[in-house]
C-alpha positions as CSV (number, residue, x, y, z in Angstrom):
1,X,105.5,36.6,35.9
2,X,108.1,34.6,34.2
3,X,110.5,37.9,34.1
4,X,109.7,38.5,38.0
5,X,110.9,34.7,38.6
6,X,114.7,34.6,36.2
7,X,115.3,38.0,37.6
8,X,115.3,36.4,41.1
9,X,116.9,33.4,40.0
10,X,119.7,35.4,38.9
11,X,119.7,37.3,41.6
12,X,119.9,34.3,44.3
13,X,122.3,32.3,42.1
14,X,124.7,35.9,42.0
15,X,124.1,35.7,46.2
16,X,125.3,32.2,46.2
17,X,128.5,32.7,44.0
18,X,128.9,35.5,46.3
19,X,129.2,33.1,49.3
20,X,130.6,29.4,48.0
21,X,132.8,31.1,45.0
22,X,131.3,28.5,42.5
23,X,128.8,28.9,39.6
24,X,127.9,27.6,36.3
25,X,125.1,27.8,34.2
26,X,122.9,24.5,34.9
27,X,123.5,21.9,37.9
28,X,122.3,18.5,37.6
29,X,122.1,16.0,40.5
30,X,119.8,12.8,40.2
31,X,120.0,9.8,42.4
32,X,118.7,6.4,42.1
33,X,118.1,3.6,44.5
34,X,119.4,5.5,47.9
35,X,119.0,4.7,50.9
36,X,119.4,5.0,54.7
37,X,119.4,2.4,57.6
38,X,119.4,2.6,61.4
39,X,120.2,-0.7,63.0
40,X,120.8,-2.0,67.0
41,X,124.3,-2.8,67.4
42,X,126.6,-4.3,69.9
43,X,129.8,-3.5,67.8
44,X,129.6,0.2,68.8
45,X,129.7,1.9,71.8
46,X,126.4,3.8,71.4
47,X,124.1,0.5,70.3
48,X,123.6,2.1,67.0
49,X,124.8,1.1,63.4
50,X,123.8,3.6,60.8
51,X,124.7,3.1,57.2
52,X,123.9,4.8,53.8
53,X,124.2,3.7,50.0
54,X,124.2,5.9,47.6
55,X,123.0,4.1,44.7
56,X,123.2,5.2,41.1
57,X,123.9,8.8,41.2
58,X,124.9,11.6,39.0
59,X,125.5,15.2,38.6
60,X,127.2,18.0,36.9
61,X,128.5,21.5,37.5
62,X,128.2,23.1,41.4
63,X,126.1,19.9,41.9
64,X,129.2,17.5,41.4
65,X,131.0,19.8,43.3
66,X,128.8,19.9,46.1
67,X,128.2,16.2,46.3
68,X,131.5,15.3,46.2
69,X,132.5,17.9,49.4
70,X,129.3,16.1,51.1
71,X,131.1,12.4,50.7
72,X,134.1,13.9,52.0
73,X,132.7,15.1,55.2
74,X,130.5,12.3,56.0
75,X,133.6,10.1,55.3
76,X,135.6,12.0,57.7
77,X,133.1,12.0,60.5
78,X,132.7,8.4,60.0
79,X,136.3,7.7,60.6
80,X,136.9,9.3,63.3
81,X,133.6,7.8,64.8
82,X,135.1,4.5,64.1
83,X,138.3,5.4,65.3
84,X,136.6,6.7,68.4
85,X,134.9,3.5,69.1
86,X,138.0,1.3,68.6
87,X,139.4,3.2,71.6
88,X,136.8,2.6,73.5
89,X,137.0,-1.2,73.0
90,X,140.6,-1.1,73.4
91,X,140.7,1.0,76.9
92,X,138.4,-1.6,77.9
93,X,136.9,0.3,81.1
94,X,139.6,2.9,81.0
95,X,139.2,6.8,80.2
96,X,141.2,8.7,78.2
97,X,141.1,12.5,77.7
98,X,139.6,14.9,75.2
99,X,143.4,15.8,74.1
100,X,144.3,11.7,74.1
101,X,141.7,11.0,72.0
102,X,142.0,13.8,69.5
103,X,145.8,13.1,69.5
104,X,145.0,10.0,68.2
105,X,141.7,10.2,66.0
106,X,142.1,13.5,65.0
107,X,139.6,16.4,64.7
108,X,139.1,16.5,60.9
């Protein structure tokens, strides 16, 4: 039972160097004291304030790796969704286009 269960371990973890080009023999991630919150909000233009704390954290190998792309994303999104917002407040009423608004909040 034990062989049947490494053999497929190896045989996933080969599938996913396949697709991400990363590996390494042991991945650690632990996080302590995380959270999430949801509040009401009149600062944004949706109502909604939504925050997260990471806490104590660690990790090692394709973990670090992965965590740290993670934070990049979400910090990218959150920009621009600030960004986006701040526009709105500004234009005050106004409209501005798809293309304005990229132009000046970006897409990334």
């Amino acid at each position: 039972m034990r062989d049947q269960a490494d053999t497929l371990l190896r045989k996933e973890s080969k599938k996913l160097e396949e697709i991400e080009g990363k590996s390494d023999a042991y991945s650690v991630f632990g996080s302590f004291d995380s959270g999430t919150k949801l509040n009401k909000s009149t600062d944004t233009s949706d109502g909604i304030s939504a925050g997260v704390s990471l806490g104590k954290m660690f990790s090692t190998g394709v973990a670090a790796q992965n965590v740290s792309q993670g934070i990049q994303e979400s910090s990218s999104y959150l920009a621009r969704k600030q960004c986006l917002d701040s526009l709105s407040k500004v234009l005050g009423g106004s409209t501005a286009t798809a293309e304005q608004a990229v132009s000046i909040c970006g897409t990334k």
